[in-house]
C-alpha positions as CSV (number, residue, x, y, z in Angstrom):
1,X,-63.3,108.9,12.7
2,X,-63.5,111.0,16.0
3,X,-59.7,113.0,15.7
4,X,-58.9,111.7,19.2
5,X,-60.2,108.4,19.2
6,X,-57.4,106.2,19.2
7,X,-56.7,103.7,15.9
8,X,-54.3,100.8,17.2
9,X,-53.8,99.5,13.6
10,X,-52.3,102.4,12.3
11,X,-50.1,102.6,15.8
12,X,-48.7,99.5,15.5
13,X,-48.3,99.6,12.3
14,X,-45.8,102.2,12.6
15,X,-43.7,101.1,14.7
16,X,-41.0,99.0,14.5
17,X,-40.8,95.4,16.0
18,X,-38.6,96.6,18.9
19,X,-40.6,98.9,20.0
20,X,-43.7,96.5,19.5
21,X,-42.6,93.9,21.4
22,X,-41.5,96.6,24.2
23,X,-44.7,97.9,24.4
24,X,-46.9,94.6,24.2
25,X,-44.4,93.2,27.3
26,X,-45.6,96.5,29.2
27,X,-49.3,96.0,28.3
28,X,-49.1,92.7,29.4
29,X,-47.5,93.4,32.7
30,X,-50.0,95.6,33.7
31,X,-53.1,93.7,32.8
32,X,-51.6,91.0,34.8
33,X,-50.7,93.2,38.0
34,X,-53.9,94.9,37.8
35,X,-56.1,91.5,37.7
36,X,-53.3,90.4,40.5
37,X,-53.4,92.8,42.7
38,X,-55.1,92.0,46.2
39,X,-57.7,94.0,47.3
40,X,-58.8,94.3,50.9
41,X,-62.2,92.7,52.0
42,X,-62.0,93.8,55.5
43,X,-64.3,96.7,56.6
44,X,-64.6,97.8,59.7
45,X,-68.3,99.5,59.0
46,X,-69.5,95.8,58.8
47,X,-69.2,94.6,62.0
48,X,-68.7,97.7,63.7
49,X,-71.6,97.4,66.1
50,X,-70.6,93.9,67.3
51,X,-67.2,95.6,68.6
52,X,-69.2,98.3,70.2
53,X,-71.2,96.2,72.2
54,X,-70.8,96.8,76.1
55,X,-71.7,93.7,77.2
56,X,-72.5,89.9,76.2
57,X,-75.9,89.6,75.9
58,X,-75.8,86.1,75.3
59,X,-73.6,85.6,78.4
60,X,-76.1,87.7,80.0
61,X,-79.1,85.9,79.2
62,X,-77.3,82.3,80.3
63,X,-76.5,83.6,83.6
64,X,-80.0,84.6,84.3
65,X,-80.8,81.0,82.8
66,X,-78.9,79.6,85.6
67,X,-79.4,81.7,88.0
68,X,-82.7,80.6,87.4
69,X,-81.8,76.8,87.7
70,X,-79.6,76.8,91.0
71,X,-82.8,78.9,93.0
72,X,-85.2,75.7,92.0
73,X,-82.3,73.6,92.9
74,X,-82.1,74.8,96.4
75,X,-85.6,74.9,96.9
76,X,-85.7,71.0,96.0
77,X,-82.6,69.3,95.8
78,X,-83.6,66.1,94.7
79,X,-85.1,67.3,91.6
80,X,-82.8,65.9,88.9
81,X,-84.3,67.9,85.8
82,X,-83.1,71.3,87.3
83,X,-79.6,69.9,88.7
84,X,-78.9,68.5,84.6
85,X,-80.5,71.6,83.3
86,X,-77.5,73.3,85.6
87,X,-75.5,71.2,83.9
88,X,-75.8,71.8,80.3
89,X,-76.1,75.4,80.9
90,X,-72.6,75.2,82.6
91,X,-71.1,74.0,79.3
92,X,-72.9,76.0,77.3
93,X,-71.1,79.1,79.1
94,X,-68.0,77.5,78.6
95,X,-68.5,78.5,75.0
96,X,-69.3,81.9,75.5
97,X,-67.0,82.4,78.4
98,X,-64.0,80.6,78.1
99,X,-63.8,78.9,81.5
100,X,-63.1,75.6,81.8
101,X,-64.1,75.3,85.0
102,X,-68.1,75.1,84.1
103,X,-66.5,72.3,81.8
104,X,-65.9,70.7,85.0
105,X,-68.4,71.8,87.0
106,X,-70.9,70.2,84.3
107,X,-68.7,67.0,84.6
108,X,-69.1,66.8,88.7
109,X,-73.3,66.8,88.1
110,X,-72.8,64.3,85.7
111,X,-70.8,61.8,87.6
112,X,-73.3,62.9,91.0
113,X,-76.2,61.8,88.4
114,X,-74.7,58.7,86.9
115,X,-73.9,57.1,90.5
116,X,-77.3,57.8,92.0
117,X,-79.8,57.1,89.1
118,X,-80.8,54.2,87.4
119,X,-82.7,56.2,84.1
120,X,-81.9,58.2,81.6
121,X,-77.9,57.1,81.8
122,X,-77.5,56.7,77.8
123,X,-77.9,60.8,78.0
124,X,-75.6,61.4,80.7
125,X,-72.7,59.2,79.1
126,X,-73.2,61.1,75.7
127,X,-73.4,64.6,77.9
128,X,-69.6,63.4,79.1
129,X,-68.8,62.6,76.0
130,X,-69.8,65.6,74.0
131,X,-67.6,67.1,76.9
132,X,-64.7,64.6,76.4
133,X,-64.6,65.9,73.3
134,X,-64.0,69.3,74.2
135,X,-61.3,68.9,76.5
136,X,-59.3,66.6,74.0
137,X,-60.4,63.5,75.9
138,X,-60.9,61.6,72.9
139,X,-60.2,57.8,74.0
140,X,-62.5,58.8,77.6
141,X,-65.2,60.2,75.2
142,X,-65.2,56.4,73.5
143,X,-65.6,54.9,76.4
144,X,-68.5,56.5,77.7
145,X,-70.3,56.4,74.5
146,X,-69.6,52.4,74.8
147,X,-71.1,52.8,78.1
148,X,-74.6,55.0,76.4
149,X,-74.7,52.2,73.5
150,X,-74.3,49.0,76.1
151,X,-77.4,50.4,77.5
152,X,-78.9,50.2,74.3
153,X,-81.2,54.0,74.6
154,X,-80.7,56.4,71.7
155,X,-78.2,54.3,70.0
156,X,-78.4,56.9,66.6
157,X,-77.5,59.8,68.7
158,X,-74.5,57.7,70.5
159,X,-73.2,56.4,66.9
160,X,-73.4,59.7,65.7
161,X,-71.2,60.8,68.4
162,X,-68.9,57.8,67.3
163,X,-68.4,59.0,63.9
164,X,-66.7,62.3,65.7
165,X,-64.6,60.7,68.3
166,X,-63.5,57.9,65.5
167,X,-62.4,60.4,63.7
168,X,-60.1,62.3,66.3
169,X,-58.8,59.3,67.5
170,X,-57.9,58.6,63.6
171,X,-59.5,55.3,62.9
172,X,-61.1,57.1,59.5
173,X,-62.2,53.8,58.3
174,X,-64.5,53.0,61.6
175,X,-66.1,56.9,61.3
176,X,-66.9,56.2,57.5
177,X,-68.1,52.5,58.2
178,X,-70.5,53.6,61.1
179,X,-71.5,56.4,59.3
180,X,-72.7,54.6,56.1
181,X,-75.2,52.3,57.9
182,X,-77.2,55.7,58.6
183,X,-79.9,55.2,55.6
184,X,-80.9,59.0,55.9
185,X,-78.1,60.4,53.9
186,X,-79.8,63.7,53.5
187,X,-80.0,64.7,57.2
188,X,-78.3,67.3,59.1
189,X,-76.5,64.8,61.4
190,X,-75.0,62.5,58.4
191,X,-74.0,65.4,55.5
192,X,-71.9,67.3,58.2
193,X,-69.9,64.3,59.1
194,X,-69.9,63.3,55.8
195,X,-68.4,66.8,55.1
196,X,-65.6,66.1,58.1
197,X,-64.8,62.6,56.2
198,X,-64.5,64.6,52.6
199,X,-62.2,67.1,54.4
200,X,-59.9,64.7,55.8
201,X,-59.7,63.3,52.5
202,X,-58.7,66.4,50.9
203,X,-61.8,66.8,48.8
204,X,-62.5,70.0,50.2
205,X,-64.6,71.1,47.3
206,X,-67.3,68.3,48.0
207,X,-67.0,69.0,51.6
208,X,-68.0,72.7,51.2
209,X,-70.9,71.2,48.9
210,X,-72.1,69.2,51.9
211,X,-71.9,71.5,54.5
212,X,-73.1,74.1,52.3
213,X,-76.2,71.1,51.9
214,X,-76.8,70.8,55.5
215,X,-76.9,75.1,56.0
216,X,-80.2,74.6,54.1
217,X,-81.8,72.3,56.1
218,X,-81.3,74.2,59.6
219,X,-81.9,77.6,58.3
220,X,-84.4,78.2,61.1
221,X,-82.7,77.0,64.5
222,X,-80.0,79.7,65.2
223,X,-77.5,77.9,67.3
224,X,-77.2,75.1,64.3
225,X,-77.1,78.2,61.7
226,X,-74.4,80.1,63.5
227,X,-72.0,76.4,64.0
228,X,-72.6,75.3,60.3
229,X,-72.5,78.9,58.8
230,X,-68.9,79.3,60.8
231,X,-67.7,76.1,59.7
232,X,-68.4,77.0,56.0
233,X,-66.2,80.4,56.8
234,X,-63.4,78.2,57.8
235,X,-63.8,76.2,55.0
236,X,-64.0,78.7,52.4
237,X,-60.8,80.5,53.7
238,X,-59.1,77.0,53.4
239,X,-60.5,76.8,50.0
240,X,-58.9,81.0,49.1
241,X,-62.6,81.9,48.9
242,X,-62.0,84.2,51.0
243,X,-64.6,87.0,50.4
244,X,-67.3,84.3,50.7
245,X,-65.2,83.3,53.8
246,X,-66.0,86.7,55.4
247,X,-69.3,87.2,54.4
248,X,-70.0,84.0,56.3
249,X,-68.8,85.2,59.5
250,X,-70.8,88.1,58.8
251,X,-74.2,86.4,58.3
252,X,-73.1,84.3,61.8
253,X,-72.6,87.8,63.5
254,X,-76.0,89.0,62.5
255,X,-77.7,85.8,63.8
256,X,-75.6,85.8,67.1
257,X,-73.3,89.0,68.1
258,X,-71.6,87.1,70.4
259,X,-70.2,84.2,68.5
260,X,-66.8,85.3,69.0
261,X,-65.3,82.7,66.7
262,X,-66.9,84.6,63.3
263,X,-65.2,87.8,64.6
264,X,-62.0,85.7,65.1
265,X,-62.4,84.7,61.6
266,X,-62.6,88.2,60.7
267,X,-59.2,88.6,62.4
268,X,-57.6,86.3,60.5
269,X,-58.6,87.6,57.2
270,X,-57.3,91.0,57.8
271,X,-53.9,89.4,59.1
272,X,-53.6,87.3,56.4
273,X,-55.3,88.4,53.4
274,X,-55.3,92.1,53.8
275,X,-52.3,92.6,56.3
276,X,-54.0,95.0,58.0
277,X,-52.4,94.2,61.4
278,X,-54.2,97.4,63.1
279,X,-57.6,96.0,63.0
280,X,-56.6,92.5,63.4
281,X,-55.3,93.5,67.0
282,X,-58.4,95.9,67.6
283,X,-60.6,92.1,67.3
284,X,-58.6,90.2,68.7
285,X,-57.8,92.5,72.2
286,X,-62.1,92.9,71.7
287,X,-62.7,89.0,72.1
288,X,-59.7,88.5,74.7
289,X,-61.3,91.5,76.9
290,X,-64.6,89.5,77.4
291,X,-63.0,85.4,77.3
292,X,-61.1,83.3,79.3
293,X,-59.3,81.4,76.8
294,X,-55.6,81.7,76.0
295,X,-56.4,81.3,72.3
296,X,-55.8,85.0,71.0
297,X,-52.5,85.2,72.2
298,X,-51.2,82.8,69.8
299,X,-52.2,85.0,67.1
300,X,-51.0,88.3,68.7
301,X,-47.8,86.7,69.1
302,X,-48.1,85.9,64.8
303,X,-49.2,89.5,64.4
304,X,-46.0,90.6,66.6
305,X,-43.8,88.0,64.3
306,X,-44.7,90.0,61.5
307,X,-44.2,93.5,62.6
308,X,-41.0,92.2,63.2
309,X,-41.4,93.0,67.4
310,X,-40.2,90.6,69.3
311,X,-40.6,92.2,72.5
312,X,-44.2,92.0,71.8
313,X,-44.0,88.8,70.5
314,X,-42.3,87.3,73.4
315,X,-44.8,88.7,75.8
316,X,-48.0,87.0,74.2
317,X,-45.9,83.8,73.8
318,X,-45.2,83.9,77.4
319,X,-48.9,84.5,78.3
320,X,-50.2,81.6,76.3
321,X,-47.8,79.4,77.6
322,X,-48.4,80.2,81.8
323,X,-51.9,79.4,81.0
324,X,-52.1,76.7,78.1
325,X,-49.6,74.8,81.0
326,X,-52.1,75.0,83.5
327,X,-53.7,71.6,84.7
328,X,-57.1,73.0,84.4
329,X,-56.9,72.4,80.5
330,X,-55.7,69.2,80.7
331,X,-54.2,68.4,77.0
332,X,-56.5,71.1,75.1
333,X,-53.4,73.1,73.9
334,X,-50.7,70.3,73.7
335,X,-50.6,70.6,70.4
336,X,-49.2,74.4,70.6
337,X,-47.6,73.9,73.4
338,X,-45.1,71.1,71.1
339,X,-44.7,73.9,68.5
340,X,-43.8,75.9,71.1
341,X,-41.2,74.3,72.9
342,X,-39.7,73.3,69.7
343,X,-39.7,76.5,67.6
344,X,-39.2,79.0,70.0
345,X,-38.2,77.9,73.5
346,X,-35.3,75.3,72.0
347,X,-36.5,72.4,74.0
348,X,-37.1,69.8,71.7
349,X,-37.2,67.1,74.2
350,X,-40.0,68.6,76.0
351,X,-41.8,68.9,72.4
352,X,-41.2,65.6,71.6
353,X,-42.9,64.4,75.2
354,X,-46.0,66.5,74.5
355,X,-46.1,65.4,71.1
356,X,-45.5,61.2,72.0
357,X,-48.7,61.9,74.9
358,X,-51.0,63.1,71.8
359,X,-50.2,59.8,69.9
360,X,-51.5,58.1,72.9
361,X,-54.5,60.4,73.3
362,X,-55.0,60.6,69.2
363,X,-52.8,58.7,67.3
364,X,-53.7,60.6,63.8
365,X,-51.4,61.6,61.1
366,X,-51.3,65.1,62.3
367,X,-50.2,64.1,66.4
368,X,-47.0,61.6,64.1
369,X,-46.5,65.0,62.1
370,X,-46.3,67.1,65.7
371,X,-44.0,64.7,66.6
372,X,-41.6,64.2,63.3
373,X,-41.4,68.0,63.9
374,X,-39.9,68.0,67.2
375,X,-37.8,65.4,66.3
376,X,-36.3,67.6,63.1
377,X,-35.9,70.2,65.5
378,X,-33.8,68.0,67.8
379,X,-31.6,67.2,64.8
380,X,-33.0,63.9,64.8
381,X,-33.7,63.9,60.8
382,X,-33.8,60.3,59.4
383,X,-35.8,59.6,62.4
384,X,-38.7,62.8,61.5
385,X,-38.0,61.0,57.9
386,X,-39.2,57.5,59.5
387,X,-41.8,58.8,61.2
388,X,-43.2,60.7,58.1
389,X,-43.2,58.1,55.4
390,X,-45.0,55.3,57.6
391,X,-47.3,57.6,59.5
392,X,-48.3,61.1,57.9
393,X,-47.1,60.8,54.4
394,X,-50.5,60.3,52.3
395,X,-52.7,60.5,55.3
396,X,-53.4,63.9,55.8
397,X,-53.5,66.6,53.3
398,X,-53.1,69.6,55.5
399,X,-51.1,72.4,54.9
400,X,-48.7,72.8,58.0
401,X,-48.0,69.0,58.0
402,X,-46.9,69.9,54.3
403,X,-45.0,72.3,55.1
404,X,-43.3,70.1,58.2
405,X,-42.6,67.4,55.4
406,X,-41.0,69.6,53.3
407,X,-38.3,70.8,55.8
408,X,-37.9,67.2,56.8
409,X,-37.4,65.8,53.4
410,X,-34.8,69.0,52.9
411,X,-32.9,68.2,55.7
412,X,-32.4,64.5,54.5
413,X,-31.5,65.8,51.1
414,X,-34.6,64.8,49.0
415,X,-34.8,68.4,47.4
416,X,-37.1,67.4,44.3
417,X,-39.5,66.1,47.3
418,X,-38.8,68.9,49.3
419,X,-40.0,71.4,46.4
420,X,-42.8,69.2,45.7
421,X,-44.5,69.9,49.5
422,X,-43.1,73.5,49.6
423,X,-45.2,73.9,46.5
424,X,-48.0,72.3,48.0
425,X,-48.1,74.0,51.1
426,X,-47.9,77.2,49.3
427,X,-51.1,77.1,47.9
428,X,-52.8,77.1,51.1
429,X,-51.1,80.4,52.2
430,X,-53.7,82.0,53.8
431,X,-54.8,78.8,55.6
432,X,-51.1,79.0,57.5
433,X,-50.9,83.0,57.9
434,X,-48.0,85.0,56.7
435,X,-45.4,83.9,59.1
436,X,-44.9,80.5,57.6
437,X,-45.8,82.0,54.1
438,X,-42.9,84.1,53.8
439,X,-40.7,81.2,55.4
440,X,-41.7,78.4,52.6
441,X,-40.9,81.3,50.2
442,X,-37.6,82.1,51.0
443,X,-37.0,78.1,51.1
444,X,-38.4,78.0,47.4
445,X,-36.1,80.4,46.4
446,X,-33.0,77.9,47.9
447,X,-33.7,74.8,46.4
């Protein structure tokens, strides 16, 4: 035998069990702190270059799309093709800028088109839907897709779009039913909101399978690439995959440098997975600097919570609300603005308003959970209780409205219950971000 190679026989053998058991508690200790411990995925070299960039090219290129556009218009103004090519362009720069005002504007040529043409109106309805849809108009987005399907023109297309406003407004069942009398179960349209269905479900796992399905057959076209790719980033940071998580918003960044919402991603993971609050900031000021949308306050104001500065905190708060509460949005942040009012500006009331207009807009499980909160938050308990167990209790598997039962079954005294969501919702800490993390921990610890 080499003289210092160790032989663990003969050094266990000699010592006694004390000191045995001592050393096999250390051993194991470490092995299990060094497999635990979390190591940063976050690096800055990787998407350096995006950050760097002094312009939006993308934005750039739109413009000059446009631009474009609006000179054929004025040189023949009843040419319809280059009036709805405005349009589209108009919402496609909403997602790159921010402004909902080209939502709008899009909206106005629509309504121009649909009271002064006789053809073609199945398109226009679904163009105002797919709009709807992104300003939280859910039961308006229904009814114009009625409208496109009473015409009876691309009635796949306007199902399709069904299957996504069915399931905002919450009637799961009618999604899932329209959706199964597709017969081409393998196509890019079906599997992704096949995927949604799964999610709501809470099979995640077959979700990501799905998605991960329809990735493949769009591989070529880079705006479906860049959605689906993102989506599957979300997906595996709600699943705590989430080095595969950033290495998806990577592979989006290198298709498109300006999809802001991979770098927002990226954001998110440093906050919450690597706690690196510096370069979580950096991003986020990055993507607020070049759009209009009050989004990235929210999180500055999380980031803020967990430095422990409130001064900061309360600023970004203050921001988000001035311009989540303007009109222009219509009920796009109502959902924040509930949490808002009932967390940190101690007007439940006002939450519990916000929260009773969602139901009407989209009565799902999660718009009865925004408003069970603000009730709890009033004091109201056996009434949040109510509203739980016949409305978001066993409907929706998601982790804040776990984490809202929890406190609401605590405050009614139903501790075992209580545990049993805390537990729940605990598994899915990086999905809700350190700030509620750290407060379903210390509630743990109290029951």
């Amino acid at each position: 035998m080499i003289p210092w190679q160790w032989n663990h026989n003969v050094f266990f053998t000699n010592l006694n069990p004390t000191m045995k058991y001592l050393l096999l508690t250390i051993l194991v200790f470490l092995l299990f702190s060094c497999s635990e411990k979390k190591g940063a995925i976050v690096n800055s070299a990787d998407y350096e270059i995006f950050l760097s960039k002094q312009s939006n090219e993308s934005l750039d290129q739109l413009n000059e799309e446009l631009s474009f556009w609006k000179n054929r218009y004025d040189e023949n103004p009843s040419g319809k093709t280059n009036l709805l090519r405005m349009a589209g362009l108009y919402t496609a720069r909403f997602q790159l800028n921010g402004k909902v005002e080209d939502l709008h504007l899009a909206d106005s040529i629509y309504k121009q088109e649909l009271a002064s043409t006789t053809l073609g109106k199945d398109n226009l309805y679904r163009s105002m839907a797919a709009n709807n849809i992104t300003k939280h108009e859910f039961r308006e987005a229904r009814t114009n897709l009625q409208e496109a399907l009473a015409i009876g023109d691309g009635k796949a297309s306007s199902y399709l779009m069904m299957v996504d406003v069915n399931l905002e407004l919450g009637d799961y069942a009618g999604a899932e039913y329209t959706l199964k009398s597709f017969t081409n179960k393998k196509s890019f349209a079906y599997l992704i909101r096949y995927a949604k269905i799964k999610d709501h479900q809470g099979d995640l796992d077959s979700a990501i399978i799905l998605m991960e399905n329809a990735l493949e057959r769009i591989k070529e076209n880079k705006s479906l690439f860049t959605w689906t790719m993102s989506n599957l980033g979300d997906m595996y940071g709600h699943a705590s995959r989430i080095n595969e998580s950033y290495q998806a918003y990577l592979e989006v960044l290198k298709r498109d440098p300006d999809y802001d919402h991979a770098l927002k991603g990226i954001a998110w993971i440093a906050f919450a997975h690597d706690e690196n609050t510096k370069e979580a900031k950096r991003i986020l000021h990055f993507i607020d600097s070049r759009k209009a949308t009050p989004d990235m306050h929210l999180m500055l104001a999380e980031i803020a919570a967990i430095e422990n500065d409130d001064t900061e905190k309360k600023k970004h708060l203050d921001i988000f609300t001035q311009e989540a509460r303007n009109p222009k949005y219509g009920g796009m942040y109502n959902t924040y603005l509930a949490k808002l009012e009932a967390e940190e500006y101690s007007n439940p009331q006002t939450a519990i308003s916000i929260a009773e207009q969602e139901i009407q807009n989209r009565p799902t499980p999660l718009s009865y959970d925004l408003l069970a909160w603000s009730l709890l938050n009033k004091g109201e308990y056996r009434e949040a209780l109510k509203t739980v167990q016949k409305n978001v209790l066993n409907r929706t598997y998601e982790p804040i409205a776990l984490y809202h039962m929890a406190m609401i079954y605590k405050a009614n005294g139903m501790e075992k219950e209580a545990r049993n969501f805390f537990k729940e919702a605990a598994s899915s800490s990086f999905e809700l971000g350190p700030v509620i993390s750290k407060r379903i921990e210390t509630e743990i610890k109290t029951l």
